[in-house]
GUVEXKOL-577267 format. One record per residue: residue in three letters; z, y negated, x negated of N, C-alpha, C in turn; residue number from 0. Coordinates in nm, 3 decimals. Layout:
<residu: ala, n.Z: Z, n.Y: Y, n.X: X, ca.Z: Z, ca.Y: Y, ca.X: X, c.Z: Z, c.Y: Y, c.X: X, num: NUM>
...
***
This chain:
<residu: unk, n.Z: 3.897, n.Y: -1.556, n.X: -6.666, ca.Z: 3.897, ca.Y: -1.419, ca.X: -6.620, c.Z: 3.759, c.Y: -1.383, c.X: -6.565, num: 0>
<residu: unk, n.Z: 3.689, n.Y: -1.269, n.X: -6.630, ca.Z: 3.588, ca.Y: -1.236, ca.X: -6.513, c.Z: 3.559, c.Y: -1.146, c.X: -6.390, num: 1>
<residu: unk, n.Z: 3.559, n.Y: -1.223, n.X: -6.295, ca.Z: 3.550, ca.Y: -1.181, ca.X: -6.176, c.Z: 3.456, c.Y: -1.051, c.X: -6.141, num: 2>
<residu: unk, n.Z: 3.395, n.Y: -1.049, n.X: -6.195, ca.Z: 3.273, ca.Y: -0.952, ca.X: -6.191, c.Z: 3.381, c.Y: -0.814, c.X: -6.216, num: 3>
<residu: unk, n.Z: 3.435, n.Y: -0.830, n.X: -6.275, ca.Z: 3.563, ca.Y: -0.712, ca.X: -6.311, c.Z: 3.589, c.Y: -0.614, c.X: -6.180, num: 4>
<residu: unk, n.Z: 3.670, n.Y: -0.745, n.X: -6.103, ca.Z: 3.757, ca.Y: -0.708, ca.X: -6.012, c.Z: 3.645, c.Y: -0.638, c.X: -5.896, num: 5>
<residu: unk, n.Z: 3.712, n.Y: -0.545, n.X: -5.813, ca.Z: 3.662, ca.Y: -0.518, ca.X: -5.683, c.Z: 3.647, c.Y: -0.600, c.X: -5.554, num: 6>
<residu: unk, n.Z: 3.553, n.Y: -0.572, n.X: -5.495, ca.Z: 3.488, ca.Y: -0.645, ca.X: -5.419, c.Z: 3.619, c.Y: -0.688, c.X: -5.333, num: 7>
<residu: unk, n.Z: 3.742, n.Y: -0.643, n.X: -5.334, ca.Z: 3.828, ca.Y: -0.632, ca.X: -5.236, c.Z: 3.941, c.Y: -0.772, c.X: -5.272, num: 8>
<residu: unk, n.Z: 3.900, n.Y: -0.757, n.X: -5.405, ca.Z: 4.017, ca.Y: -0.857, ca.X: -5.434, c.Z: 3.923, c.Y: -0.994, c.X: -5.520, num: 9>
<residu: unk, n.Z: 4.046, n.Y: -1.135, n.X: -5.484, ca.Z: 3.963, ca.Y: -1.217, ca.X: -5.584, c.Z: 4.065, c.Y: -1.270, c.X: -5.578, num: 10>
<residu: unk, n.Z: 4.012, n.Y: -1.438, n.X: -5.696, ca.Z: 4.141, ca.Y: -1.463, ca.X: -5.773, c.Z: 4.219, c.Y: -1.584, c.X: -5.680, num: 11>
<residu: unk, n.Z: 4.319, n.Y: -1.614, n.X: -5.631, ca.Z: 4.396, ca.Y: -1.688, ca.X: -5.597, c.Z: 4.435, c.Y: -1.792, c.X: -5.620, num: 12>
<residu: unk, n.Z: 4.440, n.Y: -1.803, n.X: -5.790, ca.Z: 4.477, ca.Y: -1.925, ca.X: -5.856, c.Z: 4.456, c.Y: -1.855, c.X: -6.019, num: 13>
<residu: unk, n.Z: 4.403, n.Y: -1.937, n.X: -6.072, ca.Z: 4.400, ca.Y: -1.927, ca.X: -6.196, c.Z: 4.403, c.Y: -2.046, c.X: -6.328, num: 14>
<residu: unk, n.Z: 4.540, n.Y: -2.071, n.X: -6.364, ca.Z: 4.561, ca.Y: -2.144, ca.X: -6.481, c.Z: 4.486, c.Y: -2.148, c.X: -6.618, num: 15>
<residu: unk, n.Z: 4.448, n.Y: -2.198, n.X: -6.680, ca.Z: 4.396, ca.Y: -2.199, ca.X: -6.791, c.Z: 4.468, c.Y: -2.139, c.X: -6.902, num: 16>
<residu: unk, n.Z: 4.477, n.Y: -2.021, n.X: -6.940, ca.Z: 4.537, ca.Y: -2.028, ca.X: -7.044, c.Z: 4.681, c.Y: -1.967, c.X: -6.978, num: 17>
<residu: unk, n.Z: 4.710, n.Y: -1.940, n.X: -6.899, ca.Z: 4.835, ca.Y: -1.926, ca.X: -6.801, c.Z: 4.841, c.Y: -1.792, c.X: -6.681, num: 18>
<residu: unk, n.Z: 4.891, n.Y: -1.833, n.X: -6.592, ca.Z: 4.929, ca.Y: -1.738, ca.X: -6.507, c.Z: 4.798, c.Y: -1.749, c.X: -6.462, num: 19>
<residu: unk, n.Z: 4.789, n.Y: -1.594, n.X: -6.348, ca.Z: 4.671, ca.Y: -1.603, ca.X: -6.273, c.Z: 4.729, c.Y: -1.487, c.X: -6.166, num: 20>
<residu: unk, n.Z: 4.694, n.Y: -1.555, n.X: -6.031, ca.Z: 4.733, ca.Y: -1.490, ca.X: -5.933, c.Z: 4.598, c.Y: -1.448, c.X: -5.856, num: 21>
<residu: unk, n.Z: 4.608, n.Y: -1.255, n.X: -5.833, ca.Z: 4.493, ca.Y: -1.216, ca.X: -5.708, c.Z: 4.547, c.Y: -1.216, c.X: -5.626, num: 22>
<residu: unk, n.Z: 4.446, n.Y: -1.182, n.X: -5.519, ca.Z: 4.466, ca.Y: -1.184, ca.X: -5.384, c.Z: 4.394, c.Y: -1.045, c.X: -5.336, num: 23>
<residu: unk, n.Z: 4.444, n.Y: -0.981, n.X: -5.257, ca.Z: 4.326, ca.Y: -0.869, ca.X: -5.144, c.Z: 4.378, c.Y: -0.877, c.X: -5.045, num: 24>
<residu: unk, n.Z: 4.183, n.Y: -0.893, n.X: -4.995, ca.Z: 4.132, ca.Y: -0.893, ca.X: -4.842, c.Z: 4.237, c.Y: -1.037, c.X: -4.812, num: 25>
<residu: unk, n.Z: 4.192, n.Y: -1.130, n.X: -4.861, ca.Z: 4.222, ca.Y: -1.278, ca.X: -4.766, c.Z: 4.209, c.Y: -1.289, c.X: -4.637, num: 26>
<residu: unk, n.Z: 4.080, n.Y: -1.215, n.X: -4.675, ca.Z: 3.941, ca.Y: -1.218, ca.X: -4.517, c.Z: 4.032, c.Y: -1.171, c.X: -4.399, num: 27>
<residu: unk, n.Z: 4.155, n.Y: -1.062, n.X: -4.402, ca.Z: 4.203, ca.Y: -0.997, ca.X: -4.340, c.Z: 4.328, c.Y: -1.022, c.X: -4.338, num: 28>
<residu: unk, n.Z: 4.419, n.Y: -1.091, n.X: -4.445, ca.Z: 4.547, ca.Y: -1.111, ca.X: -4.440, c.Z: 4.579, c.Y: -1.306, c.X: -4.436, num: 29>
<residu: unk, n.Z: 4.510, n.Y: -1.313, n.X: -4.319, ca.Z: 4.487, ca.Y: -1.449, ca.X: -4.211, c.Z: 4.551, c.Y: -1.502, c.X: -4.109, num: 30>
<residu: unk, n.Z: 4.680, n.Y: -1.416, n.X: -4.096, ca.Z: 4.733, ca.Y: -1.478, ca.X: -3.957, c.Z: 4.659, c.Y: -1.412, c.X: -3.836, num: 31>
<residu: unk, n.Z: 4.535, n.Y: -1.437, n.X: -3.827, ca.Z: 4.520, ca.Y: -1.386, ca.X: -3.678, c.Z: 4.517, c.Y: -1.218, c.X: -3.639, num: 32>
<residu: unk, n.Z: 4.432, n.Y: -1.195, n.X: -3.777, ca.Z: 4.397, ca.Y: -0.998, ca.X: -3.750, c.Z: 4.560, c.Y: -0.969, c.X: -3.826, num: 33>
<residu: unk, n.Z: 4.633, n.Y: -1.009, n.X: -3.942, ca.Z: 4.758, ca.Y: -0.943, ca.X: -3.991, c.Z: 4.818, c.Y: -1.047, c.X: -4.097, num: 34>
<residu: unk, n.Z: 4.936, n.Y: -1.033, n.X: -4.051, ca.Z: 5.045, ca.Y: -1.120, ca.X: -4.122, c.Z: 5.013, c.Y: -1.236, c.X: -4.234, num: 35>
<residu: unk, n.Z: 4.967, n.Y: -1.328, n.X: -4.308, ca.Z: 4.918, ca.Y: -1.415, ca.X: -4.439, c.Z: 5.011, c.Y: -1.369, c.X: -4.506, num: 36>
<residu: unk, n.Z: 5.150, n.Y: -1.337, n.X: -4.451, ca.Z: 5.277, ca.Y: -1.323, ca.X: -4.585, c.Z: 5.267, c.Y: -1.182, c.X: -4.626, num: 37>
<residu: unk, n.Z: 5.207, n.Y: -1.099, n.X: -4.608, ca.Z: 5.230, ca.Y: -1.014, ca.X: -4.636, c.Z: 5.113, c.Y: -0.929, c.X: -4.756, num: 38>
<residu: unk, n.Z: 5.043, n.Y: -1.084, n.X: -4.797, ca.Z: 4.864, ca.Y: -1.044, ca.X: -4.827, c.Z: 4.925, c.Y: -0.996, c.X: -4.993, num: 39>
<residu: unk, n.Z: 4.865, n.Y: -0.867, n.X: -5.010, ca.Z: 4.943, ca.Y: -0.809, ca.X: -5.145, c.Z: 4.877, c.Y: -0.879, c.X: -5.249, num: 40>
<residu: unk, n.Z: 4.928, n.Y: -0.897, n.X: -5.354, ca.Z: 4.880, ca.Y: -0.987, ca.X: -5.513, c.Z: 4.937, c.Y: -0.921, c.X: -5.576, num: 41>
<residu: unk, n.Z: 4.876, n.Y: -1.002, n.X: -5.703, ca.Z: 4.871, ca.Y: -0.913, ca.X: -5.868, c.Z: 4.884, c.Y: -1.018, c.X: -5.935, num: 42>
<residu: unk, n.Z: 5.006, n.Y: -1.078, n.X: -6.015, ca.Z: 5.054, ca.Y: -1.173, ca.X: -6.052, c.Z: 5.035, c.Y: -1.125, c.X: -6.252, num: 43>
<residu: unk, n.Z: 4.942, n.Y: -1.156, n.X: -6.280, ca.Z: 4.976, ca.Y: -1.192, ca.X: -6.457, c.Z: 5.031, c.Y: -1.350, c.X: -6.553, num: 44>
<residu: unk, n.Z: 5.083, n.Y: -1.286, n.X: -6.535, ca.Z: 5.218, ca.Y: -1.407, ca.X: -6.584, c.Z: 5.304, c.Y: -1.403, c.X: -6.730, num: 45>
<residu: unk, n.Z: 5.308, n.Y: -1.473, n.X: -6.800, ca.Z: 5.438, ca.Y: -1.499, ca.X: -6.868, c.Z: 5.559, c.Y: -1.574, c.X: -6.882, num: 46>
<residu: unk, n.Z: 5.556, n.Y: -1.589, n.X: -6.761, ca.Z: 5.672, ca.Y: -1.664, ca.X: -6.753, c.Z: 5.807, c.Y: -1.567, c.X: -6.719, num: 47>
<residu: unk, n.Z: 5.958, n.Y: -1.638, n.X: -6.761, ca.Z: 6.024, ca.Y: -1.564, ca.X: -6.741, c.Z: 6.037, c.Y: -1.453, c.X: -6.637, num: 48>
<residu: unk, n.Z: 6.115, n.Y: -1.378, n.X: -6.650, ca.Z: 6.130, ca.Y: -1.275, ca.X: -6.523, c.Z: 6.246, c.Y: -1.279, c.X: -6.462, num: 49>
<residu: unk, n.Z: 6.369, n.Y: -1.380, n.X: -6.512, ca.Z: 6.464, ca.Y: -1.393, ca.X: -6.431, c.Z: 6.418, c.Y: -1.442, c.X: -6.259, num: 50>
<residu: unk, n.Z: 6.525, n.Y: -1.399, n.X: -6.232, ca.Z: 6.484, ca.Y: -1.462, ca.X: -6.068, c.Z: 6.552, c.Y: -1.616, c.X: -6.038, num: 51>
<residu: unk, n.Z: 6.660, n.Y: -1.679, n.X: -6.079, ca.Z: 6.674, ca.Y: -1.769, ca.X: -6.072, c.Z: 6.577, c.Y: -1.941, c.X: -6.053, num: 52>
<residu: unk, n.Z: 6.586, n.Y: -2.028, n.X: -5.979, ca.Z: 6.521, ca.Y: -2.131, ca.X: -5.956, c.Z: 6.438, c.Y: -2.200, c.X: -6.085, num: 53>
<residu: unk, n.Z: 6.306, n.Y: -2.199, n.X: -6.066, ca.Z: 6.251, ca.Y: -2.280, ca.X: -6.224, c.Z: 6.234, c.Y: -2.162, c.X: -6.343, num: 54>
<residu: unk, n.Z: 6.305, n.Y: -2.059, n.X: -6.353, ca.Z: 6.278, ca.Y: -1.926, ca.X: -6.411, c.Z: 6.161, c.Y: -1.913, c.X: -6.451, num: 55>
<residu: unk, n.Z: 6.083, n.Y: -1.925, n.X: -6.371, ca.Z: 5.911, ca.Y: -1.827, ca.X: -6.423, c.Z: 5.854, c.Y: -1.937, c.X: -6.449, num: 56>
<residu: unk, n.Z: 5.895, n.Y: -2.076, n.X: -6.517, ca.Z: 5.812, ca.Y: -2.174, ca.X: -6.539, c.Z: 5.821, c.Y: -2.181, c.X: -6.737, num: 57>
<residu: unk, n.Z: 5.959, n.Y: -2.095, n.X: -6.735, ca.Z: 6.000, ca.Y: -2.047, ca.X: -6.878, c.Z: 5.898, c.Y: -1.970, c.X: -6.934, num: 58>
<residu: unk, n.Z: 5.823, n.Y: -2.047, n.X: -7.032, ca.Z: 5.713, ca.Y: -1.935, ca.X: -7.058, c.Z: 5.769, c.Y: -1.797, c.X: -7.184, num: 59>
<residu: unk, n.Z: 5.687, n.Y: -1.745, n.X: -7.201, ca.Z: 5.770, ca.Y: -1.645, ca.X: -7.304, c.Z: 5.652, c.Y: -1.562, c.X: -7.365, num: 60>
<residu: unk, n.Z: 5.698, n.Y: -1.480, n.X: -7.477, ca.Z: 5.578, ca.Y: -1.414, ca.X: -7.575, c.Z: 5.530, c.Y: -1.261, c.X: -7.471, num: 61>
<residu: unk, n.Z: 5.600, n.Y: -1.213, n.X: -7.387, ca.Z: 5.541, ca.Y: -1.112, ca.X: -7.316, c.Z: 5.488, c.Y: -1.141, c.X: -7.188, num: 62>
<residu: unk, n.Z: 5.353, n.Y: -1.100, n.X: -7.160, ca.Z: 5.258, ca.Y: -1.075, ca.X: -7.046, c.Z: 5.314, c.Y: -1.017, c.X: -6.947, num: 63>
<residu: unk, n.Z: 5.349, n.Y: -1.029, n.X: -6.831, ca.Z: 5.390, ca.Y: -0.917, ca.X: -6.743, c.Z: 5.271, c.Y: -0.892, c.X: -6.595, num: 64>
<residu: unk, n.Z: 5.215, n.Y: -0.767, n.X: -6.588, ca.Z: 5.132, ca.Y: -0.749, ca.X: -6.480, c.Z: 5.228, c.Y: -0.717, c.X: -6.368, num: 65>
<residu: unk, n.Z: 5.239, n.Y: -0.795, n.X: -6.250, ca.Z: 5.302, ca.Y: -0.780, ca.X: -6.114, c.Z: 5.245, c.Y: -0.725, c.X: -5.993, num: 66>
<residu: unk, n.Z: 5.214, n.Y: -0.617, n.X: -5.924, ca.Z: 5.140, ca.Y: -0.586, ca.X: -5.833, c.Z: 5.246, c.Y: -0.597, c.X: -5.714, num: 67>
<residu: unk, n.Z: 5.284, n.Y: -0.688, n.X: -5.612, ca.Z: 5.276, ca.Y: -0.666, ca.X: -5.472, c.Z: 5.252, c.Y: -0.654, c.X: -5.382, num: 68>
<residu: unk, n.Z: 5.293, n.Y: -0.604, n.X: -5.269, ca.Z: 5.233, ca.Y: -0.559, ca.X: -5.151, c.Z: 5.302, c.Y: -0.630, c.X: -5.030, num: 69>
<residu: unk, n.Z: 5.413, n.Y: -0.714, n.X: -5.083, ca.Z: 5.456, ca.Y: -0.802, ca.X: -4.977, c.Z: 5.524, c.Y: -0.928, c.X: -5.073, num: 70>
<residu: unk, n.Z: 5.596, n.Y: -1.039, n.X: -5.029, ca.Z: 5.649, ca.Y: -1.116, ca.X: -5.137, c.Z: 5.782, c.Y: -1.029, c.X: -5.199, num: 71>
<residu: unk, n.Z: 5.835, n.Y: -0.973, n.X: -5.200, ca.Z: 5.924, ca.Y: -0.944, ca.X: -5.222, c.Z: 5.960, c.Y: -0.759, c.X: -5.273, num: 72>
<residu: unk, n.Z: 5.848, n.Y: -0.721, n.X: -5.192, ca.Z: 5.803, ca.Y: -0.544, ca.X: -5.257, c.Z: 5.714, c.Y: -0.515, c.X: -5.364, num: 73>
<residu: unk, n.Z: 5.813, n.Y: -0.558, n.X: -5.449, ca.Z: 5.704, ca.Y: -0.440, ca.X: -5.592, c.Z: 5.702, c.Y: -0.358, c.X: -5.600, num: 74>
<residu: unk, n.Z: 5.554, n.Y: -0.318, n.X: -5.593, ca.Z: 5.526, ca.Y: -0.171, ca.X: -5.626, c.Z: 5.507, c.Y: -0.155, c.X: -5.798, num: 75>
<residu: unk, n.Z: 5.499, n.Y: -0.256, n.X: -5.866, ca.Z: 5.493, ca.Y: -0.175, ca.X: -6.012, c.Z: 5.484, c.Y: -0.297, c.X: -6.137, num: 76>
<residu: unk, n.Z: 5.529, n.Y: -0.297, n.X: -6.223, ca.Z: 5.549, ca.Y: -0.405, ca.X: -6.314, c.Z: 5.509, c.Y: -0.319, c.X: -6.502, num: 77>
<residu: unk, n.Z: 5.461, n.Y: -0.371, n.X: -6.550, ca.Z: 5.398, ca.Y: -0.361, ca.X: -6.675, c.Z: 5.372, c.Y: -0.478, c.X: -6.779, num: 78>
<residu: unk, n.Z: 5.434, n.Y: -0.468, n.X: -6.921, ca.Z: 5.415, ca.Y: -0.552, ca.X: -6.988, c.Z: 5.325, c.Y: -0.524, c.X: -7.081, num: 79>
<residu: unk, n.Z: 5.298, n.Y: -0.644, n.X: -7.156, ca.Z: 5.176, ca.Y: -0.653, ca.X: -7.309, c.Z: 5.222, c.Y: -0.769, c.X: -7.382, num: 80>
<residu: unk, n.Z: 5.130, n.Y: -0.750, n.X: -7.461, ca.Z: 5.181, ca.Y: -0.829, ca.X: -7.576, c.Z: 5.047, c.Y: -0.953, c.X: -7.594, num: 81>
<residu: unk, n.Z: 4.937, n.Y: -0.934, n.X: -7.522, ca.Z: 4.857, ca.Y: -1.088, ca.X: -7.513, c.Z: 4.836, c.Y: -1.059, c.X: -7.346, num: 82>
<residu: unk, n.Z: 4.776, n.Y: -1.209, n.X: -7.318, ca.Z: 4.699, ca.Y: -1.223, ca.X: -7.214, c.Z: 4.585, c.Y: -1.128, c.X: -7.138, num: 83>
<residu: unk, n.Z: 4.517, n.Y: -1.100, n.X: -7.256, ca.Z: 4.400, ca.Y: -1.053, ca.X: -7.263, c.Z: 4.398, c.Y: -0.915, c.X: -7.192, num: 84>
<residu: unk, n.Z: 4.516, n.Y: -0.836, n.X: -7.243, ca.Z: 4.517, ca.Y: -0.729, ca.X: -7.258, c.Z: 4.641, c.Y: -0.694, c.X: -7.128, num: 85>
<residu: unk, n.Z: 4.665, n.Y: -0.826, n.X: -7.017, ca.Z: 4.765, ca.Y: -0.764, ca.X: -6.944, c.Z: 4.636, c.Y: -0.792, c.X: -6.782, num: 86>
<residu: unk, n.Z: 4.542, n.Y: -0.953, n.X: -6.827, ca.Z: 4.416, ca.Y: -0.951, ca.X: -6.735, c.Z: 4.342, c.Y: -0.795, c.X: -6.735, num: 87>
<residu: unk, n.Z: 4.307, n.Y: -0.742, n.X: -6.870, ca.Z: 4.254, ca.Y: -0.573, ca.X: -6.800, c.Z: 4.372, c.Y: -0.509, c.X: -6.715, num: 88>
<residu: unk, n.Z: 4.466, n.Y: -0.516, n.X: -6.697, ca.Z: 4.587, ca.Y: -0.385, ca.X: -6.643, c.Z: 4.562, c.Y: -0.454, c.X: -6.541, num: 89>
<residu: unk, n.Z: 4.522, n.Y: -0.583, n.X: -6.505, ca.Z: 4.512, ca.Y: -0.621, ca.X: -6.355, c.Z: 4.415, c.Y: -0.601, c.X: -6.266, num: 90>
<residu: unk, n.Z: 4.252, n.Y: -0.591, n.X: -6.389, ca.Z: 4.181, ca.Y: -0.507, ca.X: -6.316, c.Z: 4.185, c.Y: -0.387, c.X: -6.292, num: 91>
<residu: unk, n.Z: 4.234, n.Y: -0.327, n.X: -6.337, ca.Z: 4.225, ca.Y: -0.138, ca.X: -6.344, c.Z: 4.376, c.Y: -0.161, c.X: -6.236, num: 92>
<residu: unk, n.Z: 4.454, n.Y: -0.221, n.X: -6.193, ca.Z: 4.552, ca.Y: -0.217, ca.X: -6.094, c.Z: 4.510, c.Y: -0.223, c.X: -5.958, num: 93>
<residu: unk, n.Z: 4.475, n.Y: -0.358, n.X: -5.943, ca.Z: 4.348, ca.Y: -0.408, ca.X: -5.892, c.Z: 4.229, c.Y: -0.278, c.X: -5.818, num: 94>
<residu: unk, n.Z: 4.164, n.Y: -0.227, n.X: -5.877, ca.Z: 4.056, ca.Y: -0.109, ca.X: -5.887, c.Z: 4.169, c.Y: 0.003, c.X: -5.800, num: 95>
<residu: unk, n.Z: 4.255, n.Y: 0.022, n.X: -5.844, ca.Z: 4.332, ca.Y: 0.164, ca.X: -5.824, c.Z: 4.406, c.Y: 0.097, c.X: -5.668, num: 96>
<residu: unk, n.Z: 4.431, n.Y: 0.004, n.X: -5.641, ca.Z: 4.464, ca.Y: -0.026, ca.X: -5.550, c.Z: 4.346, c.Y: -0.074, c.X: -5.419, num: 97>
<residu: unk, n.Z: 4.254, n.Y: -0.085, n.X: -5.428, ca.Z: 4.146, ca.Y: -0.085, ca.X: -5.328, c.Z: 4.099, c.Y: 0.080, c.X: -5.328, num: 98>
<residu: unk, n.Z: 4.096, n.Y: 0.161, n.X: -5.425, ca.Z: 4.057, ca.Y: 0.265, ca.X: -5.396, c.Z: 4.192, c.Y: 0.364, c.X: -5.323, num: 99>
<residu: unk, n.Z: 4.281, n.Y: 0.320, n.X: -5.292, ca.Z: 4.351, ca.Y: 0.409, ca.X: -5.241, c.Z: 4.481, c.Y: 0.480, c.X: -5.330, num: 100>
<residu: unk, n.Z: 4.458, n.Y: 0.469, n.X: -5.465, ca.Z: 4.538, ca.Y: 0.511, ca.X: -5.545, c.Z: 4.653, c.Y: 0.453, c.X: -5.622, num: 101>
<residu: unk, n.Z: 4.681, n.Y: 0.340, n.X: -5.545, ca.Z: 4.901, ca.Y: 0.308, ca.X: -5.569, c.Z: 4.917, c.Y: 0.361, c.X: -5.472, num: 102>
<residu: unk, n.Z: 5.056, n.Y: 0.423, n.X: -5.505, ca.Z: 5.189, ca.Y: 0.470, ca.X: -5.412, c.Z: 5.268, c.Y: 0.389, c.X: -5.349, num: 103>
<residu: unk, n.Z: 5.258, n.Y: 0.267, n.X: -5.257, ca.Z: 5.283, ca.Y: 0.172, ca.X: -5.268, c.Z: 5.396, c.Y: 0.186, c.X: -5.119, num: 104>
<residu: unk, n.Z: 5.402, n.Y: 0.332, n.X: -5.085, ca.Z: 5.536, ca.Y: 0.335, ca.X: -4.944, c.Z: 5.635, c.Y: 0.355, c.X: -5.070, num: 105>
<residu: unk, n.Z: 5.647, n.Y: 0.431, n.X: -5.169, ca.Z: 5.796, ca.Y: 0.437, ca.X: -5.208, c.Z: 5.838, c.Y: 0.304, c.X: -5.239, num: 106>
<residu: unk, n.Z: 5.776, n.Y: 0.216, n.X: -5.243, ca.Z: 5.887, ca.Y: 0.050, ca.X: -5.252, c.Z: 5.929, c.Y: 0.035, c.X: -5.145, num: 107>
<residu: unk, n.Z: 5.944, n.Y: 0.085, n.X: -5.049, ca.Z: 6.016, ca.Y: 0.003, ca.X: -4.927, c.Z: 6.141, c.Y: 0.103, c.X: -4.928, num: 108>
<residu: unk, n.Z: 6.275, n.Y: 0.018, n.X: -4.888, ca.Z: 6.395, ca.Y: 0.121, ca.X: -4.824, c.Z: 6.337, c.Y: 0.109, c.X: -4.739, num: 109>
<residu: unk, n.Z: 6.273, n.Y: 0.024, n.X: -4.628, ca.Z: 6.265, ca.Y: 0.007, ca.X: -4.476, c.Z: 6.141, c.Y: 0.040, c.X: -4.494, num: 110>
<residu: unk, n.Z: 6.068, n.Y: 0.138, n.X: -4.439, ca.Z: 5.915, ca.Y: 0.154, ca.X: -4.436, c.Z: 5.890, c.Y: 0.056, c.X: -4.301, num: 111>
<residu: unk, n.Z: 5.769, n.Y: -0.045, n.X: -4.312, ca.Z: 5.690, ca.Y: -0.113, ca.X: -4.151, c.Z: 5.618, c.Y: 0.032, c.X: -4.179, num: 112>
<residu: unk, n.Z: 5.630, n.Y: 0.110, n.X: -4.064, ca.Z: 5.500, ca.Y: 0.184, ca.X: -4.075, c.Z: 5.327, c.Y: 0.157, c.X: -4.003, num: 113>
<residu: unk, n.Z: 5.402, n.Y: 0.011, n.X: -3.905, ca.Z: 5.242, ca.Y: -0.019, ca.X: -3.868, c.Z: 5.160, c.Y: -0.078, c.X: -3.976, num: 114>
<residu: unk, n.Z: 5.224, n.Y: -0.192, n.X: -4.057, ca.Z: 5.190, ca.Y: -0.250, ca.X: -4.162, c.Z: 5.127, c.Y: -0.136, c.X: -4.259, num: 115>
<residu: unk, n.Z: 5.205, n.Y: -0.036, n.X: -4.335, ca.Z: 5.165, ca.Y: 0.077, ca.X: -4.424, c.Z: 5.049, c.Y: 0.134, c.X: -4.367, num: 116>
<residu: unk, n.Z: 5.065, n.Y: 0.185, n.X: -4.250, ca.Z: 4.948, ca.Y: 0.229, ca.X: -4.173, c.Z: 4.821, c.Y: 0.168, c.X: -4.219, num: 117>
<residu: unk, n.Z: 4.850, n.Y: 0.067, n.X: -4.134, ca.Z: 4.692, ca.Y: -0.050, ca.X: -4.171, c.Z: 4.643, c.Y: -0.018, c.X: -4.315, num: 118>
<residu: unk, n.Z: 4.740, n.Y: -0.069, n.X: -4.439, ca.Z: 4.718, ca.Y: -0.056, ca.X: -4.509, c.Z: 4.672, c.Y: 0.063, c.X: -4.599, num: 119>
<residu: unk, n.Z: 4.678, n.Y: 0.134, n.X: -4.560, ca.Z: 4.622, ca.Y: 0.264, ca.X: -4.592, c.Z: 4.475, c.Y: 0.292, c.X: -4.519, num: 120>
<residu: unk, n.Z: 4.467, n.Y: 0.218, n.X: -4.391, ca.Z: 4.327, ca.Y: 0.230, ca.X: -4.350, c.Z: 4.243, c.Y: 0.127, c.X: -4.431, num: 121>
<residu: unk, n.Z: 4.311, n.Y: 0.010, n.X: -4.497, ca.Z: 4.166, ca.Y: -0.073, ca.X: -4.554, c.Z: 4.157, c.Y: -0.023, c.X: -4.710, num: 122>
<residu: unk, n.Z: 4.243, n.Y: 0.036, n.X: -4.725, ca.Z: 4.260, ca.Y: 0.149, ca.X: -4.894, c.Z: 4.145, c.Y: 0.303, c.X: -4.918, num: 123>
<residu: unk, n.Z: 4.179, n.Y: 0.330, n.X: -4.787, ca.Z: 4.059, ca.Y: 0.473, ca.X: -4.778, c.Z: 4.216, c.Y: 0.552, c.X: -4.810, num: 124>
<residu: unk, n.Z: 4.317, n.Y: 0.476, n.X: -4.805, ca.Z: 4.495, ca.Y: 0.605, ca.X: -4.879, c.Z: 4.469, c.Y: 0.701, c.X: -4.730, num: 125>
<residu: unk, n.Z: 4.516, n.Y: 0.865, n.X: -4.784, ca.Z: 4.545, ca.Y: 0.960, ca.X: -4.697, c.Z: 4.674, c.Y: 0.912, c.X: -4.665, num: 126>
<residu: unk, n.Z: 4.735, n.Y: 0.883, n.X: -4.568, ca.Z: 4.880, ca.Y: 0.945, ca.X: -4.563, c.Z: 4.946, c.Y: 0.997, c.X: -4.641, num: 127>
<residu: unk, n.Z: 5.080, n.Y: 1.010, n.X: -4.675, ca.Z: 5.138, ca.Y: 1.107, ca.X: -4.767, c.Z: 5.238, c.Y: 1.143, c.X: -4.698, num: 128>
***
């Protein structure tokens, strides 16, 4: 993957050869001491299954899926492809749109944290909505 891609905000987490590759934004900041580690949002490109069941996503499969979260468990948005190649760009341009402020990323919650959202909208440049 090239890094040079991504925004200064995000970098890569883990990256398989040939495989999954997980980002990360603002590590620097989602540390435990200044705000939560569990809550540090990623961008999961993957093919592995999408069931949720145990061992599931180790099932590899012919579709790409781009995963953007904002907590472990809150997706804000899921997108498939048909190579690798072409689901690593949707992660930069996700990636990009998400440091600049532009995912919608309160309508995933039933429960809004609004201090958490808050924050997060201050290291985004997001207005409020």
């Amino acid at each position: 993957m090239d890094t040079d891609a991504l925004p200064d905000a995000w970098g890569v987490w883990n990256a398989e050869p040939e495989g999954r590759i997980i980002l990360a934004y603002r590590p620097d900041v989602f540390n435990s001491a200044d705000f939560d580690a569990a809550c540090l949002p990623t961008i999961y490109v993957t093919n592995g299954s999408p069931r949720r069941r145990p061992g599931a996503g180790s099932v590899e499969t012919d579709t790409w899926r781009v995963i953007l979260f904002v907590e472990p468990d809150v997706e804000v948005s899921q997108s498939t492809f048909d190579s690798r190649d072409a689901a690593i760009d949707e992660a930069v341009v996700q990636a990009t749109k998400f440091a600049e402020g532009e995912i919608a990323y309160r309508s995933a919650y039933q429960v809004p944290r609004e201090e958490y959202l808050d924050m997060l909208d201050e290291l985004t440049g997001r207005e409020t909505v």
